[in-house]
DRENZAKOL-833100 format. One record per residue (C-alpha): x, y, z. Coordinates in steps of 0.02 Angstrom, whole numbers, plus 32768, in hexadecimal, padded with zeros to 4 digits. Example, Ala and Ser with C-alpha at 12.3 -4.5 7.8 and 13.67 -1.06 7.14 Angstrom:
// DRENZAKOL-833100
82677F1F8186;82AC7FCB8165;
This chain:
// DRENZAKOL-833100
CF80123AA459;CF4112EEA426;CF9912E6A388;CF3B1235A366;CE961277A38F;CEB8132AA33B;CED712C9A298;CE371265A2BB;CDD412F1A2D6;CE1D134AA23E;CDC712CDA1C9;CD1B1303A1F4;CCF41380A16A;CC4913B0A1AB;CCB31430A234;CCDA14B1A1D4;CC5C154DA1D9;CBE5159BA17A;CBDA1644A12B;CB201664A177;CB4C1669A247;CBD11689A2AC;CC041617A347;CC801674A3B0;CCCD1600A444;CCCB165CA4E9;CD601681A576;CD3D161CA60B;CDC41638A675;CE121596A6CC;CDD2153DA65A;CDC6156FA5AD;CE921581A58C;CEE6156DA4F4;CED71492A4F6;CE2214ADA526;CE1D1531A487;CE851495A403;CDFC140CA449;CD481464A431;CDA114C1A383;CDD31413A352;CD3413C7A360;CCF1146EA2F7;CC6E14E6A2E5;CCDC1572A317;CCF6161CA2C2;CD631671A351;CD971641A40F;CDB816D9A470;CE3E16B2A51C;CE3016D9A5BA;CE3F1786A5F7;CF0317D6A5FE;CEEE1847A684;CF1818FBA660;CF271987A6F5;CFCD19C8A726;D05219B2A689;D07B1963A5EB;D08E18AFA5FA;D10F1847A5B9;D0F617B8A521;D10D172CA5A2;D05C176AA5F9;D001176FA53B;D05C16D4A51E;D0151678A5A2;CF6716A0A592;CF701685A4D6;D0061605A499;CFBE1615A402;D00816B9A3DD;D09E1637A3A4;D03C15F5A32C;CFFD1682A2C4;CF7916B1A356;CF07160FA325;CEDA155EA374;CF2A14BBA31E;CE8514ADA2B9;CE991563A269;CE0715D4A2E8;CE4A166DA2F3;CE641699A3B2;CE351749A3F4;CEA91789A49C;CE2F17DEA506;CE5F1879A575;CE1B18AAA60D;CE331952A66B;CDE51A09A678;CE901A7AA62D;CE691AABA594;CF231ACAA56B;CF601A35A5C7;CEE919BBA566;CF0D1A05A4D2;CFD019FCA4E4;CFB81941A502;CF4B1912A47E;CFF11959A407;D04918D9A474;CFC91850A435;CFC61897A38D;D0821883A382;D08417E0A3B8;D00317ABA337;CF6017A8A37B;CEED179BA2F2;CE631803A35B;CE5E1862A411;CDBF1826A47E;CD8B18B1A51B;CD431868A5A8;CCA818DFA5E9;CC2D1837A621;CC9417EBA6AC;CC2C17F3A74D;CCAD17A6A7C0;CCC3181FA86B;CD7A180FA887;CD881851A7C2;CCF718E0A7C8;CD301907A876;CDCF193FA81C;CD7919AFA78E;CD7C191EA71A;CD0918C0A6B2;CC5218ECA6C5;CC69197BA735;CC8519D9A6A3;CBC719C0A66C;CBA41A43A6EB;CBFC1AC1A683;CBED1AAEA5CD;CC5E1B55A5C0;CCF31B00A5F6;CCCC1A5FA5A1;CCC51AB7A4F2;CD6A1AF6A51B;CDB41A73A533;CD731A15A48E;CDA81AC6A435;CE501AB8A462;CE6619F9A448;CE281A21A3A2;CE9B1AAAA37C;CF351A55A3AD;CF2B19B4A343;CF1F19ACA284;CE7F19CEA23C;CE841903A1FC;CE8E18C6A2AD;CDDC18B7A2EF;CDBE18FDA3A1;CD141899A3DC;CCC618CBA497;CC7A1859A501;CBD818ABA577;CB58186DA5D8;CA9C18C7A5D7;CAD11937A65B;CB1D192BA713;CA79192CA78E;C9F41935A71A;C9DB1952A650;C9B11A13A668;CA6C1A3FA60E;CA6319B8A57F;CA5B1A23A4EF;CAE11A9DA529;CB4D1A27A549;CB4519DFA48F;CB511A8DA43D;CBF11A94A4B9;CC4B19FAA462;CBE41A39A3C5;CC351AE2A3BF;CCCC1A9DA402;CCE91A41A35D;CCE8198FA38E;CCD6191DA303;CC62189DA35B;CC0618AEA402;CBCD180EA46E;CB481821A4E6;CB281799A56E;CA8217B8A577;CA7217CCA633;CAB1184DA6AF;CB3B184DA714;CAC91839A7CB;CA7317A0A779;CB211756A74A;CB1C16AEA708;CA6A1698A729;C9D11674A6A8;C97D16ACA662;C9E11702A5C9;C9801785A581;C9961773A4DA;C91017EEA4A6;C970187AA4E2;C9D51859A44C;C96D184FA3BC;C9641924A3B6;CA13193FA3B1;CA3118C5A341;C9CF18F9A2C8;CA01199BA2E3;CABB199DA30C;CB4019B2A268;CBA0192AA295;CB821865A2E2;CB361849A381;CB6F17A9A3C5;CAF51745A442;CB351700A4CC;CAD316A7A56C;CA87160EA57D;CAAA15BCA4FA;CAA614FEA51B;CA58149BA490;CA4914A6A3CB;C99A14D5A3DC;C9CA1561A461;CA4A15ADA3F1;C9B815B8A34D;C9201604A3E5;C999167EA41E;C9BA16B3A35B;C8FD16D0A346;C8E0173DA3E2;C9971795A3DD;C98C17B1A315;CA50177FA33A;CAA91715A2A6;CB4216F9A314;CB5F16B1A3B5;CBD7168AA447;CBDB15E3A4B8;CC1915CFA550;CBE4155CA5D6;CB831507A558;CC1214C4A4DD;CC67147CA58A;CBC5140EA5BD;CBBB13D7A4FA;CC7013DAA4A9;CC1C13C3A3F8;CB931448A423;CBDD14CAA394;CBE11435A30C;CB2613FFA32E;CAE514BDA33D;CB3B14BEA274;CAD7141AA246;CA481471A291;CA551508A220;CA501491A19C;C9D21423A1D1;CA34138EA209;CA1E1327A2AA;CABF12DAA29B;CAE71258A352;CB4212DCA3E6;CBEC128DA42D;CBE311F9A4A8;CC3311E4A53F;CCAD117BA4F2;CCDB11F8A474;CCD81280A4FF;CD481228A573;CDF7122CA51E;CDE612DDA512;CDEC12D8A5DD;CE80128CA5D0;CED11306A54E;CEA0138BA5AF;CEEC1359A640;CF8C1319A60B;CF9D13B5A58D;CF91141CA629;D00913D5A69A;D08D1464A675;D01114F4A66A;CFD114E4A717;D04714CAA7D0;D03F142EA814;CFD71457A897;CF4A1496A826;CF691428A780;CED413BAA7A1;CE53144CA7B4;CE3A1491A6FF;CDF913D2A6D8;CD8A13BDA776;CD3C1465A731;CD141422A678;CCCA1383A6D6;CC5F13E9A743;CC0E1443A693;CC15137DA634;CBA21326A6B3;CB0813A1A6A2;CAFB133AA5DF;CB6912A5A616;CB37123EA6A5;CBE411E8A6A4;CC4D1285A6BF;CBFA129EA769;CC1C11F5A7A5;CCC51215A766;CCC412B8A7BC;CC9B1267A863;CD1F11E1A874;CDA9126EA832;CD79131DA899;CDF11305A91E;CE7912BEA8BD;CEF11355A8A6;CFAC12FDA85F;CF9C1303A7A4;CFFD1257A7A3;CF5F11FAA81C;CEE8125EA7B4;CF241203A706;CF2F1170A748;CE7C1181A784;CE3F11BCA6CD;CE93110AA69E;CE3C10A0A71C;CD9310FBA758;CD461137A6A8;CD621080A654;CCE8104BA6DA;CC7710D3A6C2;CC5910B5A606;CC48100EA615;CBB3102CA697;CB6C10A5A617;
């Protein structure tokens, strides 16, 4: 079935990208895995995915953790449809980080991603993540050493966040990654207190990307076409990272690349949408124990129903199923129902 559609999909030449902007597809973790990472890169728009955080804080891990995150280290470090994938690293040890990111290298990551933005407490509670906003110091440390210990043609991007309580640090912070030679810096343009919240501040970008010698990537809420081109006139950013948005609209990176061009091209229906639901969750099956195999896909329907009314209805007669085997059989027999309701 994902071969099928892949092939499908594959025909649509208006995917690939331009040489103007930049879409970057963001790690979600739980949900944004490597099958997630082949549908949305399938459907297009996509210049790089970057996976979910590898964990970095007592040793040097073995392939089979790298491998995990990012199965696409087999395949020449890119998705089916040719995005290059980016493993992201998250710890505070400069040496340690750095000693893992040759493990990446060596296993043929095309790019190493370090996570500084993620605001979840069990993670910054632990010296990871955004905690390291409070200290630039030790955050250009470890983006110096990253740097140092891969081959000057592997880029080392950083991923921040305006600061941890407030904005007061911002521009330390980037002259931190700045100095520390990263080759790209994303900011989600919010601090770490207001967490997934909006607004985004997107003007807190436009100085340091005018100013900064390398790309500033904008990141934070980012739902629509017509968000993406706003937040490139206040941020002065020419690049840009989805997240939550590309899981509510699977086609959201193709339409914001019609929109650059002027194009108002039809978005996905629900009947397009929904055999990707079933991909997903039959591509999954393995990845996940049985216990927690239906999760990932109640996740992605939780994000689908803020643009498709179907997906919540879907999402109500399916949240307590929990065997993978009930919930496929339920994808067979509930959503037919739903779409013909539509």
């Amino acid at each position: 079935m994902l071969y099928a559609w892949r092939a499908m999909m594959n025909s649509d030449t208006t995917k690939h990208p331009s040489a103007d902007h930049r879409l970057v597809l963001a790690p979600m973790e739980g949900v944004i895995d490597s099958v997630m990472r082949d549908l949305l890169t399938t459907i297009g728009g996509y210049d790089r995915c970057v996976t979910e955080f590898v964990r970095v804080s007592q040793t040097i891990l073995p392939s089979r953790v790298f491998h995990r995150l990012c199965p696409e280290l087999l395949t020449g470090g890119r998705t089916p449809a040719g995005t290059p994938v980016f493993l992201q690293l998250l710890g505070n040890n400069p040496d340690l980080m750095a000693r893992n990111a040759q493990v990446a290298e060596a296993l043929g990551a095309p790019g190493i991603d370090l996570n500084f933005g993620c605001p979840a407490k069990t993670v910054n509670k632990s010296q990871g993540g955004a905690v390291l906003l409070k200290t630039p110091d030790l955050l250009g440390a470890v983006c110096a050493e990253v740097r140092a210990a891969v081959a000057p043609e592997i880029p080392v991007t950083a991923k921040i966040r305006l600061g941890f309580e407030d904005d007061d640090s911002f521009e330390a912070i980037v002259k931190a990654a700045v100095d520390g030679g990263v080759s790209e810096l994303t900011v989600h343009a919010k601090t770490r207190r207001q967490g997934y919240r909006p607004p985004a501040h997107w003007s807190r970008l436009a100085q340091i990307a005018n100013d900064a010698r390398l790309p500033i990537i904008a990141n934070g809420e980012l739902w629509s076409p017509s968000d993406v081109i706003r937040c490139g006139t206040v941020s002065h950013c020419k690049d840009f990272m989805l997240a939550r948005g590309a899981l509510c609209r699977p086609d959201l990176a193709r339409a914001v690349r019609h929109a650059w061009h002027g194009l108002n091209t039809p978005a996905m229906t629900w009947a397009e949408v929904f055999p990707l639901l079933q991909i997903f969750l039959r591509s999954n099956a393995h990845a996940y124990e049985p216990r927690h195999a239906c999760n990932p896909l109640k996740q992605w329907l939780v994000y689908l129903k803020h643009y498709f009314p179907q997906a919540g209805a879907l999402f109500s007669s399916v949240k307590r199923i929990r065997d993978f085997e009930e919930m496929d059989l339920a994808l067979e027999t509930i959503a037919p129902k739903l779409s013909e309701a539509a």
